[in-house]
N, C-alpha and C positions, 0 to 999 in steps of 0.2 A: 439677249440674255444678260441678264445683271448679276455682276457677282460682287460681295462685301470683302471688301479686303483686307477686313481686321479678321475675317473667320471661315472665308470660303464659302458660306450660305449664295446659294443660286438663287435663281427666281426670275420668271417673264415677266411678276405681277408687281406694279407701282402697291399696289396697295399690301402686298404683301411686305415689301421694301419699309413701310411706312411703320406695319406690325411689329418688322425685328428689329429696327430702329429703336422704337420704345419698349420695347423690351431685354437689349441687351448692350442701346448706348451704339451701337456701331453704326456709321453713317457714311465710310468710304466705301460708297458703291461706285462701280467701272462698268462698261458694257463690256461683254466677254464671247468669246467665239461659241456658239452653239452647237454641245454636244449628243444627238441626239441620244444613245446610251445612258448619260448620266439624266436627260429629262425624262425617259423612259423611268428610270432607275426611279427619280420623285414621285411620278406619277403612280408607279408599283406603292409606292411607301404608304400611299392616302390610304390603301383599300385593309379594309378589317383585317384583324390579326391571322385568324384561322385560314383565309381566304388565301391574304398576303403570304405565308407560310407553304401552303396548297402549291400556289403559281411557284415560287422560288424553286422548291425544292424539284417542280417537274423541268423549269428549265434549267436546271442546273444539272439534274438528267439527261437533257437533249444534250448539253454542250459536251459533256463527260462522254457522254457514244461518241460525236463527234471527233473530240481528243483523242477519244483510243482508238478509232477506228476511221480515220480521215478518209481512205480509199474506200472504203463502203456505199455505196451513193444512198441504200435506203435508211441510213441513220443523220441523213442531211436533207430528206423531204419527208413535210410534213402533210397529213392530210388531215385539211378542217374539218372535215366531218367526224373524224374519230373523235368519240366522247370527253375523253378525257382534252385535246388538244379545242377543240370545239368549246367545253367551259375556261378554259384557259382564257381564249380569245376573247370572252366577253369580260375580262376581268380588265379595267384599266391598265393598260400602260403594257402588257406582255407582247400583241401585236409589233408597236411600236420597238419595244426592247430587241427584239428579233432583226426587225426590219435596221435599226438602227447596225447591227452586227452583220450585215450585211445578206441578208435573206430577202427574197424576193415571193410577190404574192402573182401564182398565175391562176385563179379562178379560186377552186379549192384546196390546191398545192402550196403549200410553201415550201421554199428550198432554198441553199445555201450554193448559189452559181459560184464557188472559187474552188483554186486549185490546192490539190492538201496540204501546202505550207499555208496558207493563208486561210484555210479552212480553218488549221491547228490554232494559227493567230487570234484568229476571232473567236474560238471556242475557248482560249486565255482568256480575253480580255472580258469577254461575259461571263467565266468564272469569276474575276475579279469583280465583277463589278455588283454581282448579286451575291457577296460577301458583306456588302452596306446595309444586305435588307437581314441577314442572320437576327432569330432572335435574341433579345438581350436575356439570355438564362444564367450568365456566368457568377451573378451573387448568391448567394445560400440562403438557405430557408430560417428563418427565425421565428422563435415560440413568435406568436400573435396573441392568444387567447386560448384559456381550459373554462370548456363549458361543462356543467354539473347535470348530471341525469341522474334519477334516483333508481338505475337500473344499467345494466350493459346495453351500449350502442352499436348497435349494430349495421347502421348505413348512413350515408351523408350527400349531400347534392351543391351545388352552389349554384341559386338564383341569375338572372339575369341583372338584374340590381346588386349583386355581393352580397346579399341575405341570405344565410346559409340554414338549411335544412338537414334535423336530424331522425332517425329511426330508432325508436328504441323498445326494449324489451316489455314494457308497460305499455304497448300497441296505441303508444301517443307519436305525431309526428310534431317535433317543435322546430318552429324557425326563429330565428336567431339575429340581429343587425351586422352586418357587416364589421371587421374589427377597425378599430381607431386609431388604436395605440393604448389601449386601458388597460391589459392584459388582465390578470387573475381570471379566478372562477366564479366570480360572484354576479356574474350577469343574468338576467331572467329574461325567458324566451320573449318574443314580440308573439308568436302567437302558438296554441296549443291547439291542437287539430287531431279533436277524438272521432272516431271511424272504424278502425280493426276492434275486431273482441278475440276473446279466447274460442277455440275450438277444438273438439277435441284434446283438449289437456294444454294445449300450445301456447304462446301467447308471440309477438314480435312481429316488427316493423321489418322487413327482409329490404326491402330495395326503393330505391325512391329514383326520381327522373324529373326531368324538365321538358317540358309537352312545345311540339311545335310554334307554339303559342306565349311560351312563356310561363305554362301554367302548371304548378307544382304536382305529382303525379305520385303513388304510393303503391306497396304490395305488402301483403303481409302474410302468417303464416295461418289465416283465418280463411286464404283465398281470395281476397277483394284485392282486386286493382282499385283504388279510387283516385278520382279528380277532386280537387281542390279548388271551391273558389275562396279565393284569400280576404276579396272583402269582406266575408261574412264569415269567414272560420270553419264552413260546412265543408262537404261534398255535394258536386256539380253532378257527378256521375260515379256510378260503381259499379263492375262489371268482373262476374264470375264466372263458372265455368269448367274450372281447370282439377283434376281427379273426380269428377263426375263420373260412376259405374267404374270408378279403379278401385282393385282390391288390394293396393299398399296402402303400409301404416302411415297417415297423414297426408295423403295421396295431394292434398286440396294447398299444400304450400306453394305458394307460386315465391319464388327464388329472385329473380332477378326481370327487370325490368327495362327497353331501352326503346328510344325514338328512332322510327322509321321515316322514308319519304313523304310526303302526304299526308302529314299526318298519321301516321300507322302508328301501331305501338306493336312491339315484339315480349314476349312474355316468357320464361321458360320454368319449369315446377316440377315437385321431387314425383309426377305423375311420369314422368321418361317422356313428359311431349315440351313442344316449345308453338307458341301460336300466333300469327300473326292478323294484330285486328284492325278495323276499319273505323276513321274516325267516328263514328255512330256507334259503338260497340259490335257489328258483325265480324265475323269470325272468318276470315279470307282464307284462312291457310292452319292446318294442325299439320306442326312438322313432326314428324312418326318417326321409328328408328331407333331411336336410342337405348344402349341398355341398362339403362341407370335415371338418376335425375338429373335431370338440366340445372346444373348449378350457374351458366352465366347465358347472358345474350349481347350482343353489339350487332349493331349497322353499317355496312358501309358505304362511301359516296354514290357505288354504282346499282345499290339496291340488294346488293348482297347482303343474309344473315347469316353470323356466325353464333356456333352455341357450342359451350364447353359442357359437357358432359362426367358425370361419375364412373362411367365405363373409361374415363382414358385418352379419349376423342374427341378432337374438335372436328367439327361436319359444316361446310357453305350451302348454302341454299339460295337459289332463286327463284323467286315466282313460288313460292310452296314445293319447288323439286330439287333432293339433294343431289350436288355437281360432284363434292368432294369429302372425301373424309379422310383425314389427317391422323396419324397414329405415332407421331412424337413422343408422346408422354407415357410413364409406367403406371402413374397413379391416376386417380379424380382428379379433372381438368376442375378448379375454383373460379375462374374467374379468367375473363379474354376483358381487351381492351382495343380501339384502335390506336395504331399510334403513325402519328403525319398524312398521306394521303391515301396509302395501299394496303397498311401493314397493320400485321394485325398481332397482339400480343395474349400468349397465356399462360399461367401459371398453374400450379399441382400441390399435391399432399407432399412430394420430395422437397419442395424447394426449387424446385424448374421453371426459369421463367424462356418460355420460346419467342421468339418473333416467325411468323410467316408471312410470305407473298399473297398476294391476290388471288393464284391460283391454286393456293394451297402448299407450295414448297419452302420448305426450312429454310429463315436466312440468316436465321443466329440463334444461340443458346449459349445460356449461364447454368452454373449452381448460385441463384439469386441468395439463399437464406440458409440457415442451418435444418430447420422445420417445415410445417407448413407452411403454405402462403394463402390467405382468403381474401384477399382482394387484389386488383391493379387500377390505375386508372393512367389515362393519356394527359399529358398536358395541352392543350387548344393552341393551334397553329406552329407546334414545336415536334421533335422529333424525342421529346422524351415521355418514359413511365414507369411510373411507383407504384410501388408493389410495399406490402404487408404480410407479416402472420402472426406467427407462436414466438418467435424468438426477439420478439422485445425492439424491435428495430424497423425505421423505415426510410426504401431504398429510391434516391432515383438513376434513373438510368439513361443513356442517350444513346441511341440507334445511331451509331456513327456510319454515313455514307462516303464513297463506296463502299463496298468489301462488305456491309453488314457486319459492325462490331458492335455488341455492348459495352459500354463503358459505366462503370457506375461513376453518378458526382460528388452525391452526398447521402451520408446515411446520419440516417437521424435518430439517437435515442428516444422510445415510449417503455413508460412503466405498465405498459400490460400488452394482451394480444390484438392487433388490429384486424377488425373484420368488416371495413370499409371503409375506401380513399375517393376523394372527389377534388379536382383541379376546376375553376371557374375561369372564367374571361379574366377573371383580376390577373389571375396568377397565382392565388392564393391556393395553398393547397390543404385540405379537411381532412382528418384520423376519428373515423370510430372506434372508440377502442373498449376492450370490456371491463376497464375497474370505474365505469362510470360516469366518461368525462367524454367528449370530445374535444379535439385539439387544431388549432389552425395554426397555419406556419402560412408567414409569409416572407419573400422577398425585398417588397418595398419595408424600407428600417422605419418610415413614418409612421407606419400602423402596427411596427411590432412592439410587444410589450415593455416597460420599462428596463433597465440594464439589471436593476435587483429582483426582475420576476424571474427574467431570462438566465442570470446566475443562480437563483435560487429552484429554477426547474432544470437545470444543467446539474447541479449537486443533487438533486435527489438522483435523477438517473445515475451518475457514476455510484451514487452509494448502493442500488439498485442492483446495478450491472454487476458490481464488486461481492455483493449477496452472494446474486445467481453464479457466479464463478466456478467454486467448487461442486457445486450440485450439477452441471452442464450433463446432458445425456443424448443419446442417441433421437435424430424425431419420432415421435410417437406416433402408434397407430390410429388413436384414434379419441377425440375430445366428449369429453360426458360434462354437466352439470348438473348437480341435486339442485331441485327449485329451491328450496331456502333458504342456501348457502352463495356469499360472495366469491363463491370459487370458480375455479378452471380444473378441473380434476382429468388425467390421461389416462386409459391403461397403457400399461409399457408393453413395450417391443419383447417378443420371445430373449428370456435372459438365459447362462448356463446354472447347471444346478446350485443352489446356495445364494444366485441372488435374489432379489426382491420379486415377488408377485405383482406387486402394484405400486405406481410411481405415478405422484401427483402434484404440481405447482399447485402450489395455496396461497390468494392472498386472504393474510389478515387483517381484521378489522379496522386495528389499529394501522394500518400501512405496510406497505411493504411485500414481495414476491421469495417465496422460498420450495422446495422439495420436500415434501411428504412420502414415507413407503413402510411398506407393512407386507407383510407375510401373510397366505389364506391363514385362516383361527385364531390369527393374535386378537386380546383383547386390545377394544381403542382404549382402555386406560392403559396400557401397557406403552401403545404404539403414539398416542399424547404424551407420557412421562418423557419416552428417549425422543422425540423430536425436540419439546422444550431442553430436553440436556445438551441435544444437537446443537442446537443452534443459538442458543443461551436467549431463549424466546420469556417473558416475565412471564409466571406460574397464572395470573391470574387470567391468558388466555387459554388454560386449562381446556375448562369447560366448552367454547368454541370448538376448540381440538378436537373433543372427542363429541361432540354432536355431530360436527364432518363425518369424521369416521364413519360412525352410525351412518350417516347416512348415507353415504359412498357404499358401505355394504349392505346397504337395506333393513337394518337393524331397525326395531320401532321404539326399543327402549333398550337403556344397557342392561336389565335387571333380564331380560330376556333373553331364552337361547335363538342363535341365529334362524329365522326361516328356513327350511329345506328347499322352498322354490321350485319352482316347476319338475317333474320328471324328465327321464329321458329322453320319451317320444317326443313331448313337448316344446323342451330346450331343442332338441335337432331341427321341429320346425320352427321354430325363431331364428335358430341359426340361417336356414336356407330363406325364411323372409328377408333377413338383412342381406344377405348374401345373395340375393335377386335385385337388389336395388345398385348391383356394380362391386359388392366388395367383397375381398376374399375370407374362404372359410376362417384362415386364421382371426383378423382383424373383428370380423363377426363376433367371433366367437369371445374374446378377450374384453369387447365394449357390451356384451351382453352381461359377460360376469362382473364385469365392472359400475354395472348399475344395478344389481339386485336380480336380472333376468325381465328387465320392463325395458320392451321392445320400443315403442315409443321415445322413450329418452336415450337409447341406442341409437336408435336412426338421429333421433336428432342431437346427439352428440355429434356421430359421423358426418353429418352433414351443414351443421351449424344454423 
């Protein structure tokens, strides 16, 4: 073993010797006693991030039984064959790490032959020493780049190359170069990749993925999954399917999108099914059960699916048969994630972000947000995940082992709601967000934005934030948008007599996020004048003001009296449609009125 003794660099290899020589000037190498733990330790370091992450964290598991449990014999023999110990094994350097700590191999056993001082000992010293391979996550996120959509974005991916991929509401998917260090918004995609159409009234890019393969993968609210071949800008393949002979409104939106074993792909859609398919497009598995729509799907290492659900529920599945169902949550389950090797995280309409186990049992929970939350996503080979919603912020989190804590590290100001997070191999982490723009925050300071972009997008959120201050309201039941308005418009939460009916964040044109509210029969000229006095808004966004209105309350003209709108029979059965799809009478009933009585944009308010 050769060690440098200006810097402690080891190494068996002359030729490596020669590499850090020239690279960092040091040339007092020694020979040095060989320790096998710390070669172990190198050898772990080579293997991929995700991989690398995977092994540490399970032997850092074994050692932790161990330490607490020295007299136990079965938390100090290990058997190869078990799945999880078994990929471990094939992983560079964990064998050896073990063996180095004094474990011994009798066929397909391994075990740790000492006494429980010395058990205790060596289950230190391998704590310590797989303390070297922790990921480096301790610096902060920084603006990178705002990309410009002429439309809300609604999901995001990141390439195997750092090329980043967006969804958005104009049923274009664009990808994007990798960021440099350029910041601003004035970057044009690398390529536009038309495929989804409108259907049924709908339009939007819902989920995007990265295929076994490497190969960009899309869902929209038209129903198409497609494949992506990028040299040519087409689709390879497209494959539907999903609310065929359903008689829900929009049945055919397929939601979310994720990579299985083998090539599989997992799909889940506001049909209340989730489906698992065969790299050729056959359909291996319709996971049934749910009662609502499948807003999320993830995979895990051992073939397990999970899918978050608008009923409340997250449900495991194996083989096409459900194992488990999980009933944590009060609200719609938005969105699951994995996070590190076992764990599985999911978020709600409360604000809930949970972690559970493998088998299904609760190993943490936060109040993540003040609002909603519509997306999560895992960081790759790390024990963290961020999370998104309504209230203007986005959070990361670290699954602290033992014990199962979450810790939040850093939250990050966004000037609007995020409705999809993607972490890549870089590190870098992607925000779709809906005034327009997506956002990349990166870690590494070389590719993040200039000092006056990152100042000058740091001032607008505090001015932003400082807005939204006085308007702050309880979360809301439930999100609506007029198609031809840049808004985000909510109905409110049951209020006591005298206060407002309806309560709406508005951005305007000209920039900026604020609170809208109005009484049923006010005129919008009336409900325009005192918002401009509100908020000392300039007179000449008048006119915007009160076209919202209008259309918020389905007005066609102001010169007109308001619609009567369905009857009673009617509106009750809209009620109970919405209210079949997982949501309650009230909620229903409040984002019905809050769109005119057009069930369609109801459900897809509710469900985004």
């Amino acid at each position: 073993l050769l060690v440098c003794g200006d810097c402690g660099f080891k190494t068996e290899s002359e030729a490596e010797v020669q590499s850090h020589a020239t690279a960092t000037g040091h040339v007092n190498f020694s020979e040095g006693a060989v320790d096998p733990v710390e070669l172990a330790i190198t050898a772990l370091s080579r293997n991929p991030p995700a991989t690398l992450e995977e092994t540490r964290i399970l032997a850092g598991k074994i050692l932790q039984n161990i330490q607490a449990h020295p007299a136990e014999a079965k938390f100090r023999s290990l058997k190869a064959s078990n799945l999880k110990i078994a990929t471990a094994l094939s992983v560079d350097g964990f064998e050896a790490f073990l063996l180095g700590l004094g474990f011994v191999r009798d066929d397909e056993i391994i075990k740790l032959e000492l006494d429980e001082a010395q058990a205790v000992a060596a289950a230190q010293r391998g704590l310590a020493a797989l303390t070297k391979l922790e990921p480096n996550t301790a610096g902060s996120f920084a603006l990178a780049r705002e990309l410009s959509h002429p439309g809300s974005v609604r999901c995001c991916t990141v390439l195997p190359d750092g090329t980043v991929a967006t969804g958005c509401v104009d049923n274009i998917v664009r990808v994007w170069a990798a960021p440099s260090g350029g910041g601003g918004d004035d970057h044009a995609p690398l390529q536009n990749l038309a495929g989804h159409e409108r259907v049924k009234g709908v339009d939007g890019v819902t989920a995007l993925a990265v295929g076994s393969s490497g190969e960009l993968i899309s869902a929209g609210k038209d129903g198409k999954i497609i494949f992506w071949d990028m040299a040519t800008a087409s689709s390879s393949a497209t494959w539907t399917g999903h609310g065929e002979g359903v008689a829900l409104t929009n049945a055919q939106v397929v939601s979310s999108i994720a990579v299985g074993p083998g090539g599989s792909l997992v799909s889940g859609s506001w049909d209340t099914t989730a489906r698992i398919w065969a790299p050729d497009g056959r359909v291996l598995h319709s996971l049934t059960g749910h009662e609502a729509a499948v807003c999320g799907v993830v995979t895990m290492p051992d073939g397990t699916v999970v899918t978050a659900c608008g009923d409340g529920r997250i449900r495991l599945w194996r083989d096409g048969a459900l194992v488990k169902e999980c009933t944590g949550h009060k609200m719609p389950v938005r969105a699951v994630a994995r996070v590190g090797q076992d764990s599985i995280a999911s978020v709600d309409n409360l604000g809930v972000l949970n972690v559970w186990g493998p088998a299904g049992d609760l190993r943490a929970t936060v109040q993540a947000h003040t609002g909603y939350i519509f997306a999560a996503a895992s960081n790759p080979g790390t024990l963290e995940v961020v999370t998104g919603g309504d209230d203007f912020c986005v959070k990361v989190w670290r699954l602290v082992e033992p014990g199962y804590r979450l810790e939040c590290v850093q939250t990050l100001g966004v000037p609007a709601d995020v409705w999809g997070l993607a972490i890549g191999s870089t590190g870098d982490l992607v925000c779709a967000c809906d005034d327009r723009h997506a956002r990349v925050f990166t870690r590494d300071h070389t590719r993040a934005a200039p000092a006056d972009a990152q100042l000058s997008y740091q001032n607008r959120i505090q001015v932003l934030h400082a807005a939204l201050a006085p308007a702050s309201a309880p979360a809301p039941l439930a999100h609506a948008a007029p198609p031809a308005a840049h808004t985000q418009p909510v109905a409110s939460t049951p209020r006591p007599a005298g206060a407002w009916d309806f309560e709406f964040p508005v951005e305007l044109s000209l920039g900026g996020k604020t609170v809208i509210q109005w009484n049923r029969g006010e005129a919008a000229e009336t409900v325009a004048d005192r918002f401009l006095a509100q908020y000392q808004i300039p007179a000449d966004n008048r006119p915007d003001i009160i076209a919202f209105v209008h259309q918020a309350q389905g007005a066609t003209a102001p010169s007109q009296p308001a619609p009567t709108g369905p009857g009673p029979a009617q509106r009750a059965e809209m009620v109970a449609q919405v209210s079949a799809m997982g949501f309650d009478t009230a909620a229903a009933t409040a984002t019905l009125e809050s769109t005119g009585w057009n069930i369609e944009a109801a459900i897809n308010a509710l469900l985004g």
